[in-house]
C-alpha positions in Angstrom: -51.0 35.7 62.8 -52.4 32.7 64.5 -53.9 33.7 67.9 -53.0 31.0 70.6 -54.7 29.7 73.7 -52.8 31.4 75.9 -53.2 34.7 74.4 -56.8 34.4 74.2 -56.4 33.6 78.2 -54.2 36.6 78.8 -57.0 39.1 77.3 -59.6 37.0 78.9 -58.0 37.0 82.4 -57.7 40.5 84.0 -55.6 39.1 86.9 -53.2 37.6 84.2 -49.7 38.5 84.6 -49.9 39.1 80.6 -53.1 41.0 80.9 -52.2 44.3 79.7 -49.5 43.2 77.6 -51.7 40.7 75.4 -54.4 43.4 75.5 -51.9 46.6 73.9 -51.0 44.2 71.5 -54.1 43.0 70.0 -55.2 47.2 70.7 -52.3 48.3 69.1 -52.3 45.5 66.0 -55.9 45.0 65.3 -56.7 46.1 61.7 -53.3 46.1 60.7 -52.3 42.2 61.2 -55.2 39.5 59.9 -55.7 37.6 63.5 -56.6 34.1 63.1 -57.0 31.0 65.4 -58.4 27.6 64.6 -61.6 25.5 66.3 -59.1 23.3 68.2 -57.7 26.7 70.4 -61.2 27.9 70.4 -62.3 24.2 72.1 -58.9 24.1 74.1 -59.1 28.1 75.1 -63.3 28.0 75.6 -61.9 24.9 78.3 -59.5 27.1 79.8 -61.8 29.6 80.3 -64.2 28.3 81.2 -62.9 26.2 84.2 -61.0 28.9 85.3 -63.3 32.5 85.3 -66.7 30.6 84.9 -68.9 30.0 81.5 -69.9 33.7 81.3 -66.6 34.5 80.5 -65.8 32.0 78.2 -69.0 32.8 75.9 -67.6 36.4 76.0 -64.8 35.1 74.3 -66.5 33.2 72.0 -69.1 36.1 71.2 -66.0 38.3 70.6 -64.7 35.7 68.4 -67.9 36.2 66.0 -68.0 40.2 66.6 -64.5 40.4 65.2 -65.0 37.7 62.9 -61.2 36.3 63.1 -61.5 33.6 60.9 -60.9 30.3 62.5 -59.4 27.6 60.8 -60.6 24.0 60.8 -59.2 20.9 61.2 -59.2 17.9 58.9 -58.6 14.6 58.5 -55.1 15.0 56.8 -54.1 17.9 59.7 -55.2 15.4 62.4 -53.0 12.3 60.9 -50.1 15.3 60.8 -50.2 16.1 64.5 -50.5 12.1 65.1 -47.3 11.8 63.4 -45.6 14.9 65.5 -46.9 13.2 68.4 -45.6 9.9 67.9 -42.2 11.1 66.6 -41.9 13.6 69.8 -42.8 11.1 72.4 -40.6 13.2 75.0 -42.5 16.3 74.5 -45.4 17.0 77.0 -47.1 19.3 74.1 -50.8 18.8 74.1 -52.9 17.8 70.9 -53.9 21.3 70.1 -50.3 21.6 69.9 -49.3 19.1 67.5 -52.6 20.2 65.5 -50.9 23.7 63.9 -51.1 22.4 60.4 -54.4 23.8 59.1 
């Protein structure tokens, strides 16, 4: 299951109105569905955390990235021309690159 930026946020964020939800699934579902997430949410979610509950929080995250070892999926140069093309054929979507990026 790929883990998005947001959900990383929601565990990350104990004021989060999806706070307890995010965290009883990941409790409940850990060991029985393979997590994964890619390095463009760990940049974008890293960001997010970062700016808003200070860089000791978002190295948490990444450290409990590594402790878990979820595998993160990387980019390349044929995923990045894909989401180049999704963004150029959606020009009235306001999805962000990450977004467009969910080949790999």
């Amino acid at each position: 299951m790929l883990v998005d930026t947001g959900a990383w946020y929601a565990l990350a964020d104990t004021s989060d109105r999806h706070h307890e939800e995010a965290r009883g699934f990941f409790g409940e579902r850990a060991g029985q569905i393979p997590f994964v997430t890619t390095d463009l949410i760990l940049a974008e979610s890293w960001a997010l955390i970062g700016s808003h509950l200070g860089r000791p929080a978002a190295l948490t995250f990444w450290d409990t990235l590594r402790e878990t070892r979820i595998p993160i999926l990387t980019a390349d140069s044929i995923d990045l021309e894909a989401a180049w093309r999704i963004a150029q054929a959606f020009g009235d979507q306001s999805f962000s690159f990450v977004d467009a990026s969910r080949s790999p």
